[in-house]
C-alpha positions as CSV (number, residue, x, y, z in Angstrom):
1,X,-1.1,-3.3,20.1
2,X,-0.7,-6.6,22.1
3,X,-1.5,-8.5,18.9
4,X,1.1,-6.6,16.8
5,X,3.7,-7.0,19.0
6,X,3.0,-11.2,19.4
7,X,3.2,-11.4,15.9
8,X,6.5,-9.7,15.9
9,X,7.4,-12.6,18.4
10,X,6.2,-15.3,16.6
11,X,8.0,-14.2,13.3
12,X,11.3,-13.0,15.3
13,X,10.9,-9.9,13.7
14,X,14.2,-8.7,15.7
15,X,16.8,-10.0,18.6
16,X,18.0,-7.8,21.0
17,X,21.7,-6.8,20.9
18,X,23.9,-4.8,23.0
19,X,24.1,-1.3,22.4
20,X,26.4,-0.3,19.8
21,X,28.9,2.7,20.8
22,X,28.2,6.1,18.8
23,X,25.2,4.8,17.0
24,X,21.7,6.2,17.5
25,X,19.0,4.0,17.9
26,X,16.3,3.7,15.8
27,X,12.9,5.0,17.5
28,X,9.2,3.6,17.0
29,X,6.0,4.8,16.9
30,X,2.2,3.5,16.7
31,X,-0.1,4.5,13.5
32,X,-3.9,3.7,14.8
33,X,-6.4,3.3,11.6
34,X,-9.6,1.9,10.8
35,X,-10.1,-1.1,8.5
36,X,-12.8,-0.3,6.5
37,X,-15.1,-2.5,4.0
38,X,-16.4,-2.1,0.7
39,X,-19.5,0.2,2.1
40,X,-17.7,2.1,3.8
41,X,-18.1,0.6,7.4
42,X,-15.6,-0.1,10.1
43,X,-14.4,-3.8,9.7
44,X,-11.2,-3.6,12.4
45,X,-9.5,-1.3,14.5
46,X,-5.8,-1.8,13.5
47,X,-2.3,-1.1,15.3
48,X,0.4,-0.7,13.4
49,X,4.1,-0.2,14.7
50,X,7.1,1.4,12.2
51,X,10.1,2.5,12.9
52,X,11.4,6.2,12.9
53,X,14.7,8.2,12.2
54,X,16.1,10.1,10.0
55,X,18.3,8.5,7.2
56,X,21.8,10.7,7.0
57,X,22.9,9.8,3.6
58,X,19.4,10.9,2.3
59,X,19.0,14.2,4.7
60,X,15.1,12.8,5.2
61,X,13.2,11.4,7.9
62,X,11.2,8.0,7.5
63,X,9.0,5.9,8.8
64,X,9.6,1.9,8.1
65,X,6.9,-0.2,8.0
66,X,7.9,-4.1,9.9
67,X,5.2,-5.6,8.2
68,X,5.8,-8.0,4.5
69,X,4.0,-6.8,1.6
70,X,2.3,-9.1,-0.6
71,X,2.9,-8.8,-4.1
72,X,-0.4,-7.6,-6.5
73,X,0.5,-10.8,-8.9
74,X,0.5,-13.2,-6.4
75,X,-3.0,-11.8,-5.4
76,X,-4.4,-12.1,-9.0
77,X,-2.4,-15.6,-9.4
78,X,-4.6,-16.9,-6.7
79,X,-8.2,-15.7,-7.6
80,X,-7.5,-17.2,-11.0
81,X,-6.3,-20.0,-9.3
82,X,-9.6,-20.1,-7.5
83,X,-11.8,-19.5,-9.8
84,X,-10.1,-22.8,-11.9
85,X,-10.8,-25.1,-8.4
86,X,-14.8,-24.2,-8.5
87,X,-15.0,-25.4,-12.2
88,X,-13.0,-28.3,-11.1
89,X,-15.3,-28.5,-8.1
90,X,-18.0,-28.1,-9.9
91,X,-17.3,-30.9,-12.1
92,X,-16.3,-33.3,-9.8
93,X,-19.1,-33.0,-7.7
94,X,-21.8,-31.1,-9.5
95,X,-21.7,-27.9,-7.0
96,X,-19.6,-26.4,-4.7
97,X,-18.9,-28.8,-2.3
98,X,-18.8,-27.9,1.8
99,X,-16.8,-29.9,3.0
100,X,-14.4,-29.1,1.0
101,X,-14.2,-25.8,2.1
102,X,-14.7,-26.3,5.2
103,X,-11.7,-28.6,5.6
104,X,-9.8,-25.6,3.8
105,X,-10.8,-23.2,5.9
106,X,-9.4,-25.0,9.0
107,X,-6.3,-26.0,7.0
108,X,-5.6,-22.0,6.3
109,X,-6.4,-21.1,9.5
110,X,-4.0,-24.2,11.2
111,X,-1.2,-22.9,9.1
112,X,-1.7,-19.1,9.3
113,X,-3.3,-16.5,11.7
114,X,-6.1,-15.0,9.8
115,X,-9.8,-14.7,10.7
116,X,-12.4,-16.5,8.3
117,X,-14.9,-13.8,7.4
118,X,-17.3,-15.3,5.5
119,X,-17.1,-14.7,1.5
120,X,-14.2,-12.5,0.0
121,X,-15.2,-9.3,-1.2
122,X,-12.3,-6.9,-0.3
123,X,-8.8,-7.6,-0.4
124,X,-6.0,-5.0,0.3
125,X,-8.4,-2.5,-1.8
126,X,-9.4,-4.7,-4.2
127,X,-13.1,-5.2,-4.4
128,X,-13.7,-8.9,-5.3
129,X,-16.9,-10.2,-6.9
130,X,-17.7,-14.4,-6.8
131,X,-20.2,-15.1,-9.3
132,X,-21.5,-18.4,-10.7
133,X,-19.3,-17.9,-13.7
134,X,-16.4,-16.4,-12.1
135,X,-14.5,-13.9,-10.2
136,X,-14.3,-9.8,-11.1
137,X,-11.9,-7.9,-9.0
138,X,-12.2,-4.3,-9.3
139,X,-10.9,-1.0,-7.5
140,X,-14.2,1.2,-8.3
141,X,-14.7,2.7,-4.8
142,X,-10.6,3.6,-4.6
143,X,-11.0,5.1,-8.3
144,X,-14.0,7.3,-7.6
145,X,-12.0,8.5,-4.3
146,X,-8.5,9.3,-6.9
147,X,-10.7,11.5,-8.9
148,X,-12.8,13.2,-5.8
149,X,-9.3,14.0,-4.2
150,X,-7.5,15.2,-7.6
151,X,-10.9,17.5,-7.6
152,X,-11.9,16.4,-11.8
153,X,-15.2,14.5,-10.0
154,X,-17.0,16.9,-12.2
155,X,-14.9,17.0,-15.4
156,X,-15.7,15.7,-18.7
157,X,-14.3,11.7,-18.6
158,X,-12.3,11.3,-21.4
159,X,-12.4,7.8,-23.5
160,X,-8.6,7.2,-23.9
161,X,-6.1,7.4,-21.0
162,X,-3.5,9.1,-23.6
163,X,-4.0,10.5,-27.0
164,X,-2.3,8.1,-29.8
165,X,-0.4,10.6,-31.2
166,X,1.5,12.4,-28.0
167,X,5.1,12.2,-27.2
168,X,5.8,13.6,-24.0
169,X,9.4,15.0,-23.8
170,X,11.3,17.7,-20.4
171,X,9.6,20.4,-22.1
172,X,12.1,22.4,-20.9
173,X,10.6,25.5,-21.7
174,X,7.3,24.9,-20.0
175,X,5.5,26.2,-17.0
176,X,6.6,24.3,-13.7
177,X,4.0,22.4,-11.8
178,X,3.5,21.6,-8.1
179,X,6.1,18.7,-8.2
180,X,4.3,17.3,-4.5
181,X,0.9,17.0,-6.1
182,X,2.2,16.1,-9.5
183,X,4.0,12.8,-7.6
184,X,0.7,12.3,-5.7
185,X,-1.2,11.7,-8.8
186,X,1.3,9.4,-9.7
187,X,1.5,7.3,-6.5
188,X,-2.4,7.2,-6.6
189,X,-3.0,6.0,-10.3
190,X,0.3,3.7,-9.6
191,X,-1.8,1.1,-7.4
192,X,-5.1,1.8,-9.4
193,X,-3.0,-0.5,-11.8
194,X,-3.3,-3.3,-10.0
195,X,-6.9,-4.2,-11.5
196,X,-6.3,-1.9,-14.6
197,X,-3.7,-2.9,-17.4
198,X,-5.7,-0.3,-19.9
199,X,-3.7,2.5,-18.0
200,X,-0.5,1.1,-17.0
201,X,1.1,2.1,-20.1
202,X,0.4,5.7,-19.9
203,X,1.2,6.2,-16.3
204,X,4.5,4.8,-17.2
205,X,5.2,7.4,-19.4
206,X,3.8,10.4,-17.3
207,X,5.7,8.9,-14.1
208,X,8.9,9.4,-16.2
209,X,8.9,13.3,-15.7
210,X,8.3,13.1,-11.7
211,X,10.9,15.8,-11.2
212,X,10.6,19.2,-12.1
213,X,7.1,18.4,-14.1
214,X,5.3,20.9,-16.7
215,X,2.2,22.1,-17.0
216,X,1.8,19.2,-20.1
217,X,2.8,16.8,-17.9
218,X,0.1,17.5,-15.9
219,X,-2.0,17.9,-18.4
220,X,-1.3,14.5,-19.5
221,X,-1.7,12.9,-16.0
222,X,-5.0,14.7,-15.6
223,X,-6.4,13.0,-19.0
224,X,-5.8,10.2,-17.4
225,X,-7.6,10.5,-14.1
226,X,-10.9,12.2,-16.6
227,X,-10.8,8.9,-18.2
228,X,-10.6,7.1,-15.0
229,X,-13.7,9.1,-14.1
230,X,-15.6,7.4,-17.0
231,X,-14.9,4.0,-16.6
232,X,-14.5,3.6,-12.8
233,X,-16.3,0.2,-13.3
234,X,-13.8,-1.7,-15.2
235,X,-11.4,-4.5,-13.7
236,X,-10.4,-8.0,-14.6
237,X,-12.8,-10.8,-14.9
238,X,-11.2,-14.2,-14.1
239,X,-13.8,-16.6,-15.7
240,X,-14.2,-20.6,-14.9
241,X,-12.7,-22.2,-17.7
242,X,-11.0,-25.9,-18.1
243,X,-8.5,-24.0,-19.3
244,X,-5.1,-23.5,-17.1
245,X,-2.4,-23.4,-19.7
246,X,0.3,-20.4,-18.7
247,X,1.1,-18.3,-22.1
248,X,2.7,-14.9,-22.2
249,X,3.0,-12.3,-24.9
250,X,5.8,-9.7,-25.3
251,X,6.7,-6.4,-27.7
252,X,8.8,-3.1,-27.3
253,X,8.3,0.2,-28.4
254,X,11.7,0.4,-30.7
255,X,13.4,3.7,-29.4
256,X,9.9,5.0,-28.4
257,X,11.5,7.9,-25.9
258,X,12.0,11.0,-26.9
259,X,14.5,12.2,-24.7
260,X,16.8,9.2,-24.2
261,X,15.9,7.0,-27.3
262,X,15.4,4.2,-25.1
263,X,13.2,1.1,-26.1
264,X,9.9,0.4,-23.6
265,X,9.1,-3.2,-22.9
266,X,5.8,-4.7,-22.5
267,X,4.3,-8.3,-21.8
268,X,1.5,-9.7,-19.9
269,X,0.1,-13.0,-18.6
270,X,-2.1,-15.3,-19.1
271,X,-3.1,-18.2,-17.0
272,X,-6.3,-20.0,-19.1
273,X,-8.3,-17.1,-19.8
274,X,-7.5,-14.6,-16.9
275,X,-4.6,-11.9,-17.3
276,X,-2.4,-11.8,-14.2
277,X,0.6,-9.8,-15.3
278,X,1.4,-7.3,-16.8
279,X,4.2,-4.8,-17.5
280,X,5.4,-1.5,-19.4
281,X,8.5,-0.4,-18.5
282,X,11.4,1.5,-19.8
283,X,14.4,-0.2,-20.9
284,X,17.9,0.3,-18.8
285,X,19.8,0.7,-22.1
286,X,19.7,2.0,-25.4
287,X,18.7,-1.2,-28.1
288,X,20.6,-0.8,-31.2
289,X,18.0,-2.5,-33.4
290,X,14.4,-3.7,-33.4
291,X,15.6,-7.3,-32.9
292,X,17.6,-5.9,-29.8
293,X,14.5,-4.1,-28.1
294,X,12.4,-7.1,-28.8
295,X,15.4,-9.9,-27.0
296,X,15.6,-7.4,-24.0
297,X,11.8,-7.1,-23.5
298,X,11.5,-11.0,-24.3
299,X,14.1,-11.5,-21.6
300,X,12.2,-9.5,-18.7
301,X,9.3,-11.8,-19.6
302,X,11.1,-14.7,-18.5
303,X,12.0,-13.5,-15.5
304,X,7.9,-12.8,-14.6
305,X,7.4,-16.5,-16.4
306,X,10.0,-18.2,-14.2
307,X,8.6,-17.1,-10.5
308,X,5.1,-17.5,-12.3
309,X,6.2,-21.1,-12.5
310,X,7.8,-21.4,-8.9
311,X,4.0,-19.8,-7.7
312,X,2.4,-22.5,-9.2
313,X,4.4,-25.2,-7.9
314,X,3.1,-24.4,-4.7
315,X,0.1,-25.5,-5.9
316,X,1.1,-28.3,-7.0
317,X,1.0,-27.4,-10.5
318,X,4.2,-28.4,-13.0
319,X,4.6,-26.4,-15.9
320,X,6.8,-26.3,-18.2
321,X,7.4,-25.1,-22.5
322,X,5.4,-22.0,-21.3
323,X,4.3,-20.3,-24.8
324,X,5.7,-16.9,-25.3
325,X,4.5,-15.2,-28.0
326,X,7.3,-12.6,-30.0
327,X,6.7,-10.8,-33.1
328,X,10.2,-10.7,-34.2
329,X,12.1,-13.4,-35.7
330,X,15.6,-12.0,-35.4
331,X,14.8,-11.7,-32.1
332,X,13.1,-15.7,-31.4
333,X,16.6,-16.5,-33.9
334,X,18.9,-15.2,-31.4
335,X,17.1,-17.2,-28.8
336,X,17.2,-20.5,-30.7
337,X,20.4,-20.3,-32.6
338,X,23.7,-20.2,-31.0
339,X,25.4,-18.9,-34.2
340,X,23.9,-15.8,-33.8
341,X,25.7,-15.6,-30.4
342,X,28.6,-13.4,-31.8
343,X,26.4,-10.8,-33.3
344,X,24.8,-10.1,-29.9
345,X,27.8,-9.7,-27.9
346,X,27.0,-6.0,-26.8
347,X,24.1,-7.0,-25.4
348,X,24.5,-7.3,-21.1
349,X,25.2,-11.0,-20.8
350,X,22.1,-11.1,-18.3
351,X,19.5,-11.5,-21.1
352,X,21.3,-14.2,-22.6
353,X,20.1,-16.3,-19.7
354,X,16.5,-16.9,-21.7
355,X,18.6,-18.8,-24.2
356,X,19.3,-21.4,-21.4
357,X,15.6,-21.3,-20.4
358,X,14.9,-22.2,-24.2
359,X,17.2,-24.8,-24.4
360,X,16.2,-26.7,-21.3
361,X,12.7,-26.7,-22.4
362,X,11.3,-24.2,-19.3
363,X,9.9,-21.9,-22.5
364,X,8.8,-22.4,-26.1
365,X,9.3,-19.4,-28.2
């Protein structure tokens, strides 16, 4: 508890203020929990402190974590990062150098507060595996603990998260669903993406109908975990290659939802050979064409390939005519010509920003 609170010092969490007239203050309260490692065995005894009320616009209590969160593609970002510097390494000075390390290690440990455990093999749930070839982070103990809790540990696994020809609509005539386990499901197969593109897509879809679900709804979310339950092995393999070229891909489902008839975006990542982001996501409006849905999904790529760049600048790494890869000409035409400007007009101005990107040579479409 002493820790937590000097780290709140050192990163002036807060400042004390006089006590504001009619307002109620905002209690606190200490969550104790284990730290466990990949085996299963007590690694740290953590304190954690969050704040408690109850929010009055939402009629809910809630508990606020003061702690930042890091985000999954930064995570992923680094190993491949990492897994780049010991082909380097190994070039440069035929093995994996000590020293080098070493002086690392005491540079990290200068500039932040961490302990230096020894080799990295579990990461904010991630299982991480450093091989001579390269790195394979993996989430198989947390996915054969999703499909224990969910009860299906003894169900046939499946061997596609969704069947190609579904289309899940409200099914408004349906049989309702326990909407607190239904959401549970959701939440748990939500971070299982973080080592496991090959699902995101159809978690998407089934975390669409989170309120009043159906029983196809769950039946849908249930195929999911059964095929979780048969490849609870999988994860990304971030490989030492020479290669360190940023290059991104995107597509969208034209009109692909049923109830709305609104487009679904998807791109990923690539830095070299390793896959570090990834996406499917619905579309905020309704795309009026093919060429639409594709500019709109292109557009959310450059957002992820613009702080993908800023990342890598803290490495020291300048990037810059990043590749991204779209299927659509009318859509790359609208990007590159300016005549087409007045036919896009009813598109939100905000995705004409990638034209600028183009133009200033930050991407190469």
């Amino acid at each position: 508890m002493k820790e937590e609170l000097q780290q709140f010092e050192k990163n002036q969490v807060w400042s004390l203020v006089p006590y504001p007239h009619g307002k109620k203050v905002t209690g606190t309260k200490w969550i104790f929990r284990n730290k466990l490692g990949e085996d299963g065995s007590i690694v740290r005894n953590k304190a954690r402190l969050v704040a408690q009320g109850y929010d009055q616009e939402e009629g809910t209590d809630f508990d606020e974590s003061f702690a930042p969160v890091a985000r999954m593609e930064a995570i992923r970002l680094l190993l491949a990062y990492a897994a780049h510097c010991v082909y380097v390494d190994d070039i440069i000075f035929g093995s994996a150098n000590e020293d080098l390390c070493a002086d690392f290690a005491k540079l990290m440990t200068n500039e932040f507060d961490m302990n230096m455990m020894g080799e990295l093999n579990f990461f904010l749930g991630l299982q991480i595996k450093q091989t001579a070839e390269g790195i394979f982070i993996h989430q198989e103990k947390y996915a054969k603990e999703l499909v224990k809790k969910f009860g299906l540990d003894c169900a046939k696994p499946m061997g596609t998260p969704m069947h190609p020809n579904i289309k899940l609509n409200k099914d408004d005539h349906g049989r309702n669903v326990d909407e607190t386990r239904y959401r549970g499901m959701i939440r748990s197969l939500m971070y299982l993406t973080s080592s496991r593109p090959d699902i995101i897509q159809s978690v998407g879809v089934c975390s669409r109908f989170q309120s009043k679900p159906k029983e196809s709804h769950l039946s849908a979310v249930k195929r999911i975990i059964r095929y979780v339950l048969g490849t609870t092995n999988y994860g990304l393999w971030f490989p030492k290659t020479d290669s360190f070229q940023l290059v991104s891909f995107c597509d969208a489902d034209f009109v692909g939802d049923m109830i709305d008839r609104r487009s679904t975006s998807g791109m990923c990542c690539f830095l070299g050979k390793s896959l570090i982001v990834w996406s499917s996501k619905k579309q905020a409006t309704v795309a009026l064409s093919t060429a639409e849905a594709e500019y709109i999904a292109a557009s959310s790529c450059c957002s992820q390939l613009l702080w993908l760049k800023t990342q890598l600048a803290d490495y020291k790494l300048n990037v810059s005519n990043i590749p991204l890869f779209c299927d659509n000409m009318s859509a790359i035409n609208i990007f590159e010509n300016h005549v087409f400007h007045s036919r896009t007009k009813h598109i939100e101005v905000r995705f004409h920003s990638i034209r600028e990107h183009v133009q200033n040579g930050n991407l190469d479409i």
